[in-house]
CHARMM internal coordinates of N, CA and C (Angstrom, degrees):
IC EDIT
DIST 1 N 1 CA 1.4313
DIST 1 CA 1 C 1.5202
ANGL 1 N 1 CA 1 C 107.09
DIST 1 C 2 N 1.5017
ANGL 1 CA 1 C 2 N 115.43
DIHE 1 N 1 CA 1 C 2 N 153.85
DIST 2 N 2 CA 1.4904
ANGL 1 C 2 N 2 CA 111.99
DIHE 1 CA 1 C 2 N 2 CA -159.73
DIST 2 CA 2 C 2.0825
ANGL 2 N 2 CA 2 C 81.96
DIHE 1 C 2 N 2 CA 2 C -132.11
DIST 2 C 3 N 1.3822
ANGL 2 CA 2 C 3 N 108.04
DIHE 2 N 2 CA 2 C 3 N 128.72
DIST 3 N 3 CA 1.3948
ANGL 2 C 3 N 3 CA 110.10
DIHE 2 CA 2 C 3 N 3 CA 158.54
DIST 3 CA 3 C 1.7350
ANGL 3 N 3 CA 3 C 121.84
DIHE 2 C 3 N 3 CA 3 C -140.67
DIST 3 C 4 N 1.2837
ANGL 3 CA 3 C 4 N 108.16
DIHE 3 N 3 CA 3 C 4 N 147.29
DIST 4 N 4 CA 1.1670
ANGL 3 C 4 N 4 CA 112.83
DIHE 3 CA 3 C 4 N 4 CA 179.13
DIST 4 CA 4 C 1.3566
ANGL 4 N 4 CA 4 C 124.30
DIHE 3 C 4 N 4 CA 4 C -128.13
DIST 4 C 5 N 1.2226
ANGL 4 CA 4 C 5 N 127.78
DIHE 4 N 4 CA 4 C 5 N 95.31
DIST 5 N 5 CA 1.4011
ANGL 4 C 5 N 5 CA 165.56
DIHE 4 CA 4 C 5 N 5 CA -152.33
DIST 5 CA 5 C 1.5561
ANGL 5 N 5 CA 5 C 144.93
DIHE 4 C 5 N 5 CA 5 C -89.66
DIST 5 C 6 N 1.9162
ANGL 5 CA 5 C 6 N 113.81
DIHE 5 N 5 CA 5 C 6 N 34.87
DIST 6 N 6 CA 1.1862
ANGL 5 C 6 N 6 CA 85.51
DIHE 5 CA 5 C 6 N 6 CA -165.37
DIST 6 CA 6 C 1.6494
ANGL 6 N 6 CA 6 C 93.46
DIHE 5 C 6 N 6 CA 6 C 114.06
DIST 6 C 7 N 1.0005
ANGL 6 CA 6 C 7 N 111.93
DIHE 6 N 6 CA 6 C 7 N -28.67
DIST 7 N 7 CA 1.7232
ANGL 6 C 7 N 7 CA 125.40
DIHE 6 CA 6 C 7 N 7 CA -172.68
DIST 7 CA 7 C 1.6476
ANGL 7 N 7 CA 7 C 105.17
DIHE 6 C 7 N 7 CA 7 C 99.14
DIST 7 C 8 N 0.8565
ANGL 7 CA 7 C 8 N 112.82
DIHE 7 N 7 CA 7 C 8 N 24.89
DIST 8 N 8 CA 1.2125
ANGL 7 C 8 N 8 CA 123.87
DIHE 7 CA 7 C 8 N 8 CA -175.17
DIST 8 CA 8 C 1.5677
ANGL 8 N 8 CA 8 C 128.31
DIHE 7 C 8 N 8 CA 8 C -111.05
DIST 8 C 9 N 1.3068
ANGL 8 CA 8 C 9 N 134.38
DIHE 8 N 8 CA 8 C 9 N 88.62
DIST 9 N 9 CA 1.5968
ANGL 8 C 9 N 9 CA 134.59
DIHE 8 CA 8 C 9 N 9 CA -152.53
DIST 9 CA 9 C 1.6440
ANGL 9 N 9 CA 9 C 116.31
DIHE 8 C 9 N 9 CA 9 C -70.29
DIST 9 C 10 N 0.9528
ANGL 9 CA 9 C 10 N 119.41
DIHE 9 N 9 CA 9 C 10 N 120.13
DIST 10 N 10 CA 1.5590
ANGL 9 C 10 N 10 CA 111.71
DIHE 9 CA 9 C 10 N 10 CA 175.33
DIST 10 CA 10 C 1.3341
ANGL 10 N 10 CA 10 C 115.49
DIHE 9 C 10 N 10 CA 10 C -115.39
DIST 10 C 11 N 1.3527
ANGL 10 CA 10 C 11 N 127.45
DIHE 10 N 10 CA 10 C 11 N 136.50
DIST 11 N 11 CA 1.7142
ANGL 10 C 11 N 11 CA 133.54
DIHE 10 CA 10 C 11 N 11 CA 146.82
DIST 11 CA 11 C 0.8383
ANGL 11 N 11 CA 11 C 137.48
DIHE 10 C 11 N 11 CA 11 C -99.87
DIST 11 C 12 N 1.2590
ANGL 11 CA 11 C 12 N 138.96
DIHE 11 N 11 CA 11 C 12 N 130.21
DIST 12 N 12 CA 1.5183
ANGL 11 C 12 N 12 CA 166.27
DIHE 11 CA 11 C 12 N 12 CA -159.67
DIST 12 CA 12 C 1.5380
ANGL 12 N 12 CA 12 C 112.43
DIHE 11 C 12 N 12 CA 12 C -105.89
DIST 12 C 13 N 0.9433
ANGL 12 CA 12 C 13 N 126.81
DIHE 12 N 12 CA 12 C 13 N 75.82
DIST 13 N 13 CA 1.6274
ANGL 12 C 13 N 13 CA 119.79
DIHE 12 CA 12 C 13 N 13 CA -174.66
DIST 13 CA 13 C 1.5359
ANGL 13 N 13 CA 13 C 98.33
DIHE 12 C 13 N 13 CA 13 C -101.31
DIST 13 C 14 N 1.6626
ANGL 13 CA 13 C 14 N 127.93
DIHE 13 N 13 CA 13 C 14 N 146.29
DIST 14 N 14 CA 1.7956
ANGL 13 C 14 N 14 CA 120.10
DIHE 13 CA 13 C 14 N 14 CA 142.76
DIST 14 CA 14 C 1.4364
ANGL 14 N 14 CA 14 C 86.84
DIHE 13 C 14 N 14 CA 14 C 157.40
DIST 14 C 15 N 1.4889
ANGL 14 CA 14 C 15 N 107.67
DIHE 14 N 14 CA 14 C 15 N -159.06
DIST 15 N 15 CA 1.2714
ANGL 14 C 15 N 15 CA 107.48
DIHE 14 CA 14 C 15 N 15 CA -171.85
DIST 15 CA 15 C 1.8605
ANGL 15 N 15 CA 15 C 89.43
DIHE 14 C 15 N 15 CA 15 C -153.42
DIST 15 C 16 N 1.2190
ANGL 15 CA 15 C 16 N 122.24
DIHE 15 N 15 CA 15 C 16 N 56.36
DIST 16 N 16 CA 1.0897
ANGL 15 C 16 N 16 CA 135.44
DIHE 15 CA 15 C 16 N 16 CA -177.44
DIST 16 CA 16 C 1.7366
ANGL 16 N 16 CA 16 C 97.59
DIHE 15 C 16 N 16 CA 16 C -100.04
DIST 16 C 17 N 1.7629
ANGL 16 CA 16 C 17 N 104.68
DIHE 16 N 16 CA 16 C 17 N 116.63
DIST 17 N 17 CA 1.5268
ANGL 16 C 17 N 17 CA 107.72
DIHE 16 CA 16 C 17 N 17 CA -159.88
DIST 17 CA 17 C 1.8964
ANGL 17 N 17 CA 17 C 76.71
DIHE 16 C 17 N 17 CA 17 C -93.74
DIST 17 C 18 N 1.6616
ANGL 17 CA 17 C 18 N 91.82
DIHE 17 N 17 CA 17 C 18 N -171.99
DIST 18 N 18 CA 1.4677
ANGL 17 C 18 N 18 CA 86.44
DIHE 17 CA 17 C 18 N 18 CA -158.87
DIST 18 CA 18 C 1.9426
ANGL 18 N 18 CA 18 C 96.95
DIHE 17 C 18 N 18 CA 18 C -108.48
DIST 18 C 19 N 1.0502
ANGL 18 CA 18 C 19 N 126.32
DIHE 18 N 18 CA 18 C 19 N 10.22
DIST 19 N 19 CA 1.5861
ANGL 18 C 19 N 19 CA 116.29
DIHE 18 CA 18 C 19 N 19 CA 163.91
DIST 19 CA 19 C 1.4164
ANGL 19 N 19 CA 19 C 120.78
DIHE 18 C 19 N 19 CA 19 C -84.48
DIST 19 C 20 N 1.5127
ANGL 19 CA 19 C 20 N 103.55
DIHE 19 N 19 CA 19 C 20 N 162.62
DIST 20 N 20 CA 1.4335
ANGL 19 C 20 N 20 CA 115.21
DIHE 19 CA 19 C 20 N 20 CA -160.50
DIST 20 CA 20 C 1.7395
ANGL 20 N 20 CA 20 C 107.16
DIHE 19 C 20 N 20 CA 20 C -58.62
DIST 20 C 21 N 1.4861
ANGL 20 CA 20 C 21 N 119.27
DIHE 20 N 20 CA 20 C 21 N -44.60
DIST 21 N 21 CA 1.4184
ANGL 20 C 21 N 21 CA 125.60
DIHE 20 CA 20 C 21 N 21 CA 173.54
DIST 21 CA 21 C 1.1696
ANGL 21 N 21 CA 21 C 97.59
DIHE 20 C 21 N 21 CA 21 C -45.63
DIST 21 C 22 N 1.4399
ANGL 21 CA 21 C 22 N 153.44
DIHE 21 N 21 CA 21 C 22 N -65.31
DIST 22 N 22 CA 0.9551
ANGL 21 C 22 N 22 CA 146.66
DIHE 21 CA 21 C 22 N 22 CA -94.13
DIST 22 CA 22 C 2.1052
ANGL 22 N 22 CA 22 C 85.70
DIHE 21 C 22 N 22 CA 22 C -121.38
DIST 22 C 23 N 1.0789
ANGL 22 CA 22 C 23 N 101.59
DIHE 22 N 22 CA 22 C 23 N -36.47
DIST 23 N 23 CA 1.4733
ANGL 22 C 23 N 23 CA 123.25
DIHE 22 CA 22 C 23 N 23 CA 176.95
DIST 23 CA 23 C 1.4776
ANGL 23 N 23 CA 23 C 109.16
DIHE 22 C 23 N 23 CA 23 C -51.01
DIST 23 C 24 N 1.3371
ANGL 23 CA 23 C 24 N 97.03
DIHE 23 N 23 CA 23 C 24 N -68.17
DIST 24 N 24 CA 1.6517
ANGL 23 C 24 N 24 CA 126.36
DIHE 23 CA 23 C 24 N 24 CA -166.09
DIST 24 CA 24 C 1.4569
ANGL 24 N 24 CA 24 C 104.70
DIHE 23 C 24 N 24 CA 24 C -86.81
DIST 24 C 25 N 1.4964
ANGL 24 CA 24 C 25 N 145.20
DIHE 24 N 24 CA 24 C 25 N -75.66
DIST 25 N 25 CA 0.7728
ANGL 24 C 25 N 25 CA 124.32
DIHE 24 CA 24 C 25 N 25 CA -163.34
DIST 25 CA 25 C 1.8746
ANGL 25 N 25 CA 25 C 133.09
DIHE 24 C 25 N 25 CA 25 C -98.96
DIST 25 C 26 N 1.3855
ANGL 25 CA 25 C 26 N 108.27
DIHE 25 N 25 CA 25 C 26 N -27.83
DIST 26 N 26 CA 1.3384
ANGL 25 C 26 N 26 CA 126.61
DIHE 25 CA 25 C 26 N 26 CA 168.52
DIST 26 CA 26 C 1.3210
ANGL 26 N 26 CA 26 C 100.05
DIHE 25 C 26 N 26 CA 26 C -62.66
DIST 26 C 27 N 1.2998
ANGL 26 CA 26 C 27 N 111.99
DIHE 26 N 26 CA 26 C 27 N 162.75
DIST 27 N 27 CA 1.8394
ANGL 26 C 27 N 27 CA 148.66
DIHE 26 CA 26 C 27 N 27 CA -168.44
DIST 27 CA 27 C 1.2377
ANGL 27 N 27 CA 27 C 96.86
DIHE 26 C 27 N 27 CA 27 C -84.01
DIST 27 C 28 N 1.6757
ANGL 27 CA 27 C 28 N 148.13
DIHE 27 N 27 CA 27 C 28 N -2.32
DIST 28 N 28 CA 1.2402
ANGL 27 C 28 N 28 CA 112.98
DIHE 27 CA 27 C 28 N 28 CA -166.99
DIST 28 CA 28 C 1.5148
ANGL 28 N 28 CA 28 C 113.30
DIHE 27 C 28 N 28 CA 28 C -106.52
DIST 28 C 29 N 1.4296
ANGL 28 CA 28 C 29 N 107.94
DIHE 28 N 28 CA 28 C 29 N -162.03
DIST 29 N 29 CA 1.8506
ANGL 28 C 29 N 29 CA 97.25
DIHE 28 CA 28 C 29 N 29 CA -153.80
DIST 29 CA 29 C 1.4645
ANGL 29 N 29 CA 29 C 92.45
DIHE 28 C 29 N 29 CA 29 C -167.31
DIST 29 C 30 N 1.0644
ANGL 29 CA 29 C 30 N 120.19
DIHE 29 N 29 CA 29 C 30 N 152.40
DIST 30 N 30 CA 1.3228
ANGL 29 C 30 N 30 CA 132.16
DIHE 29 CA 29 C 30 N 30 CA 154.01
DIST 30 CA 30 C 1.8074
ANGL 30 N 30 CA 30 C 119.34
DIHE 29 C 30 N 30 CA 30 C -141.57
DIST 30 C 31 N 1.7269
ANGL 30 CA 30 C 31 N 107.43
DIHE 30 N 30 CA 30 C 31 N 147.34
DIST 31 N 31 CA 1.2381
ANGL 30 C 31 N 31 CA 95.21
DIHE 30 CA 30 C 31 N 31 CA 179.07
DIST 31 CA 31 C 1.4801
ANGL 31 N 31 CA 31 C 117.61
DIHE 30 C 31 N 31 CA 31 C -112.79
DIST 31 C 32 N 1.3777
ANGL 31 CA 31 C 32 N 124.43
DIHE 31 N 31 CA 31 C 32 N 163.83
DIST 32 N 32 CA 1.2849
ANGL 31 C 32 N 32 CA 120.28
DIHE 31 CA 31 C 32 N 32 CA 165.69
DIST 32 CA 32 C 1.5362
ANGL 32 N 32 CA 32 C 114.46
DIHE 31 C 32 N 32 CA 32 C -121.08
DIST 32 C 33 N 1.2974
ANGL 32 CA 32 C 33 N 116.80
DIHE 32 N 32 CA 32 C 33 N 142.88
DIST 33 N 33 CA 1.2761
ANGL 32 C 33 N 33 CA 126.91
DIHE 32 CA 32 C 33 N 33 CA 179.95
DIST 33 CA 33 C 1.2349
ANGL 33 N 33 CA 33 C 104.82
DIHE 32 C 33 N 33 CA 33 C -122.08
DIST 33 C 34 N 1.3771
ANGL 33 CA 33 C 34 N 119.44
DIHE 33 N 33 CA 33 C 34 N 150.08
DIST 34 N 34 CA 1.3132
ANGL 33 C 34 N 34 CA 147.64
DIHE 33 CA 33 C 34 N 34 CA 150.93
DIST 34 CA 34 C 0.9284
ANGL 34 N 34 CA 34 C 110.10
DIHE 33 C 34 N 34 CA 34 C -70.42
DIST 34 C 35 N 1.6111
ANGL 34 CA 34 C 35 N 145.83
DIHE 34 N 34 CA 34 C 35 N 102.29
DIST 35 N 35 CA 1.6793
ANGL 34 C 35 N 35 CA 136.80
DIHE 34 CA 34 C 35 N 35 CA 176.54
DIST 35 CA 35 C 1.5326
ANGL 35 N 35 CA 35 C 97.28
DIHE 34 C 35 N 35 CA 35 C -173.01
DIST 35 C 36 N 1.2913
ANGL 35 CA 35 C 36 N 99.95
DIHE 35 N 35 CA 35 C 36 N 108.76
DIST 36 N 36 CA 1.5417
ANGL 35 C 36 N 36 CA 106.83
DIHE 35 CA 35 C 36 N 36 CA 176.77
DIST 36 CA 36 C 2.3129
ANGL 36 N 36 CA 36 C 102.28
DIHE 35 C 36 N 36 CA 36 C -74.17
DIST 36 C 37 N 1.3690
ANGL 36 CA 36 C 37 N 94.52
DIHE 36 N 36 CA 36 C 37 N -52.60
DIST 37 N 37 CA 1.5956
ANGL 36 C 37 N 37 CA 86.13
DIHE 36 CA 36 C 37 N 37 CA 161.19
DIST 37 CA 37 C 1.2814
ANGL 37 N 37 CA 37 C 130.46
DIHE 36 C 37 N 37 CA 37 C -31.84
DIST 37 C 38 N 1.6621
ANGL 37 CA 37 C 38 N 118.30
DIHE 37 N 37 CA 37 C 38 N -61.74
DIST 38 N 38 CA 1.2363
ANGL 37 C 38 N 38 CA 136.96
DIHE 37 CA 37 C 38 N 38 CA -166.28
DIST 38 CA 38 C 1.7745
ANGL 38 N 38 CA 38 C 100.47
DIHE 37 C 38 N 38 CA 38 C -67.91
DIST 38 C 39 N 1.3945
ANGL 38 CA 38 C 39 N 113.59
DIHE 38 N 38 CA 38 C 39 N -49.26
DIST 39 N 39 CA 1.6689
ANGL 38 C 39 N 39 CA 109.05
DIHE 38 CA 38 C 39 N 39 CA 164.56
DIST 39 CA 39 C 1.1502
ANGL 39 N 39 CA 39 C 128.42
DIHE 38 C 39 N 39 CA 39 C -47.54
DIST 39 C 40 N 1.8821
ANGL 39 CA 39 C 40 N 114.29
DIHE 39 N 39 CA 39 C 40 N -42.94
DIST 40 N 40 CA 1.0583
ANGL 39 C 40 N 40 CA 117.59
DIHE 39 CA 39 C 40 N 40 CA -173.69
DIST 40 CA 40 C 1.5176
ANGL 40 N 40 CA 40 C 120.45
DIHE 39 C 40 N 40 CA 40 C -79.75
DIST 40 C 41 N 1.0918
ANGL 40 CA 40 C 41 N 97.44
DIHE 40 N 40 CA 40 C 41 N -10.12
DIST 41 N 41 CA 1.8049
ANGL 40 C 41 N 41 CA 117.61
DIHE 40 CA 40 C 41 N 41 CA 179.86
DIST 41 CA 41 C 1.7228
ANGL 41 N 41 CA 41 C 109.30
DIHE 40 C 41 N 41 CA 41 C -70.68
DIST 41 C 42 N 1.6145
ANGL 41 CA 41 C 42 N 81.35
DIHE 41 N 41 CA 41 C 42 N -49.16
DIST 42 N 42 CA 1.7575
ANGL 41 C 42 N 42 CA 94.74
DIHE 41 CA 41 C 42 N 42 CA -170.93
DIST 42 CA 42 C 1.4998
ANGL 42 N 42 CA 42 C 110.38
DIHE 41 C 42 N 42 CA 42 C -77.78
DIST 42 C 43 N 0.8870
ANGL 42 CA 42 C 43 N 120.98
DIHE 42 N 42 CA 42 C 43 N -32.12
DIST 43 N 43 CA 1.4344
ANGL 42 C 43 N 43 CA 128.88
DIHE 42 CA 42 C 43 N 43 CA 172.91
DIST 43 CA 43 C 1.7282
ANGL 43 N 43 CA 43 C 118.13
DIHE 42 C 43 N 43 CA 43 C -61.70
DIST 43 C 44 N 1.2971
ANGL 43 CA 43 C 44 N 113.92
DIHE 43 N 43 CA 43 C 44 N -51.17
DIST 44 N 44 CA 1.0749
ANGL 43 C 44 N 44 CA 117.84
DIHE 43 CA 43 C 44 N 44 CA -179.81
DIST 44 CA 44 C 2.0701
ANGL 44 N 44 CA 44 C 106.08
DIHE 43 C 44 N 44 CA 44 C -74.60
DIST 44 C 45 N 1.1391
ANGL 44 CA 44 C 45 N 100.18
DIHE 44 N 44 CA 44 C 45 N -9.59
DIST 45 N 45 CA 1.4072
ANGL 44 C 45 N 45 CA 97.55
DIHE 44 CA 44 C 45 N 45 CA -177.47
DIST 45 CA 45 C 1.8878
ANGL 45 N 45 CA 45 C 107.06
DIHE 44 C 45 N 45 CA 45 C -92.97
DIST 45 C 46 N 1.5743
ANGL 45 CA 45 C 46 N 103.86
DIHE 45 N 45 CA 45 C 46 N -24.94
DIST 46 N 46 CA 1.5208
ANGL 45 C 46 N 46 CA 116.41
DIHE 45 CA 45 C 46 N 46 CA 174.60
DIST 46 CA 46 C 1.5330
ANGL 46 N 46 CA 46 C 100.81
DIHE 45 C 46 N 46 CA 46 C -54.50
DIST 46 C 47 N 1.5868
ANGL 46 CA 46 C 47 N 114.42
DIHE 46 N 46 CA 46 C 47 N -62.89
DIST 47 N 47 CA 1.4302
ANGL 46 C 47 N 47 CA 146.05
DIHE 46 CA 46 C 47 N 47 CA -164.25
DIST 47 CA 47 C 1.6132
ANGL 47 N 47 CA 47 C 88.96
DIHE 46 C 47 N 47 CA 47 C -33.31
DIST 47 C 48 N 1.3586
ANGL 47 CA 47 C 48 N 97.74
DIHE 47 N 47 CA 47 C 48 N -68.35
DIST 48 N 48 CA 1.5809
ANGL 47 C 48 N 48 CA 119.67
DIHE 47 CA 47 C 48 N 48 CA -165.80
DIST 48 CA 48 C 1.5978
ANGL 48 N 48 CA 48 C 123.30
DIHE 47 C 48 N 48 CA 48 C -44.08
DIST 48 C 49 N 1.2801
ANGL 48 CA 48 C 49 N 92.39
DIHE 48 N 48 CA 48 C 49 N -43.94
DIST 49 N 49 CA 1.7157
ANGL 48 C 49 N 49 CA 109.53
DIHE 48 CA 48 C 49 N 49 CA -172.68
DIST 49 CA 49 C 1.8588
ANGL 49 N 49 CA 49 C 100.98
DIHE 48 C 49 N 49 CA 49 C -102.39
DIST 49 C 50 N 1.3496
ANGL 49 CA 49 C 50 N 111.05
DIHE 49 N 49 CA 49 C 50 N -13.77
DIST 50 N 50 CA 1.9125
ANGL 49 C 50 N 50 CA 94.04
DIHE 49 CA 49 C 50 N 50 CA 176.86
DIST 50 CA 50 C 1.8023
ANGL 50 N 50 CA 50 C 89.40
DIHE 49 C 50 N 50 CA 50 C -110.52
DIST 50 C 51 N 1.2349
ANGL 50 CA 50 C 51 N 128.50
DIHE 50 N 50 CA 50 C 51 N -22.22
DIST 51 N 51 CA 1.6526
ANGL 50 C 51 N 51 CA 118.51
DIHE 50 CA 50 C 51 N 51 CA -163.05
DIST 51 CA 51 C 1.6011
ANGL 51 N 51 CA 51 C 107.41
DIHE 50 C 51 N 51 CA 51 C -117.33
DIST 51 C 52 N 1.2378
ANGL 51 CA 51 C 52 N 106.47
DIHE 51 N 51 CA 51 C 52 N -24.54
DIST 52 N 52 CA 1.6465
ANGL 51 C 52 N 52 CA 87.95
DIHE 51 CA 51 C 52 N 52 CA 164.81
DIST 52 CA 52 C 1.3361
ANGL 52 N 52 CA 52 C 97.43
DIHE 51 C 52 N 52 CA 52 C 111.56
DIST 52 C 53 N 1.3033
ANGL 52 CA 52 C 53 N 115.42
DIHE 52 N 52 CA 52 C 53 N -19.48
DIST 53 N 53 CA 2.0192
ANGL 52 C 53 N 53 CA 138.43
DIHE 52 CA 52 C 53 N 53 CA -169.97
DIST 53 CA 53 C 1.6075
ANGL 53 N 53 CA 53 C 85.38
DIHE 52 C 53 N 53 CA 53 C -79.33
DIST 53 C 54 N 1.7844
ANGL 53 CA 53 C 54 N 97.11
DIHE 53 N 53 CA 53 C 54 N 126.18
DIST 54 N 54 CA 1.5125
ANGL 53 C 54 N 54 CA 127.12
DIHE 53 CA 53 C 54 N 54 CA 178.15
DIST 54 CA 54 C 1.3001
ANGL 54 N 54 CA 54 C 90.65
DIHE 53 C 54 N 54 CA 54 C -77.40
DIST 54 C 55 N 1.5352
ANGL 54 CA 54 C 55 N 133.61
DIHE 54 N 54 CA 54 C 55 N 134.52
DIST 55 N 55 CA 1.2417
ANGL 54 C 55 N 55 CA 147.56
DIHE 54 CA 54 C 55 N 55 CA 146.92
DIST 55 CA 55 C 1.2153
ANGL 55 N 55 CA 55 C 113.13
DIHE 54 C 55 N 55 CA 55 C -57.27
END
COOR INIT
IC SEED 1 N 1 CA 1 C
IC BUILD
């Protein structure tokens, strides 16, 4: 997930589904970063591959 905040870039990477089992007891994880770079990277790479827009 890609957010922008304030002017502020965030990432969402993992595969953390959204029920409580899945929360609590399963292995999975997701991370978030603070990185307006790392957004702007990912974004322009979304752009690229859904709009056709050269990164």
């Amino acid at each position: 997930m890609l957010a922008q905040i304030a002017g502020q870039g965030w990432v969402i990477v993992g595969s953390l589904n959204g029920g409580e089992v899945s929360a609590r007891l399963n292995r999975e994880m997701a991370l978030k970063v603070a990185s307006t770079e790392a957004y702007n990277y990912l974004a322009e790479l979304f752009r690229y591959d859904w709009g056709g827009v050269e990164p």
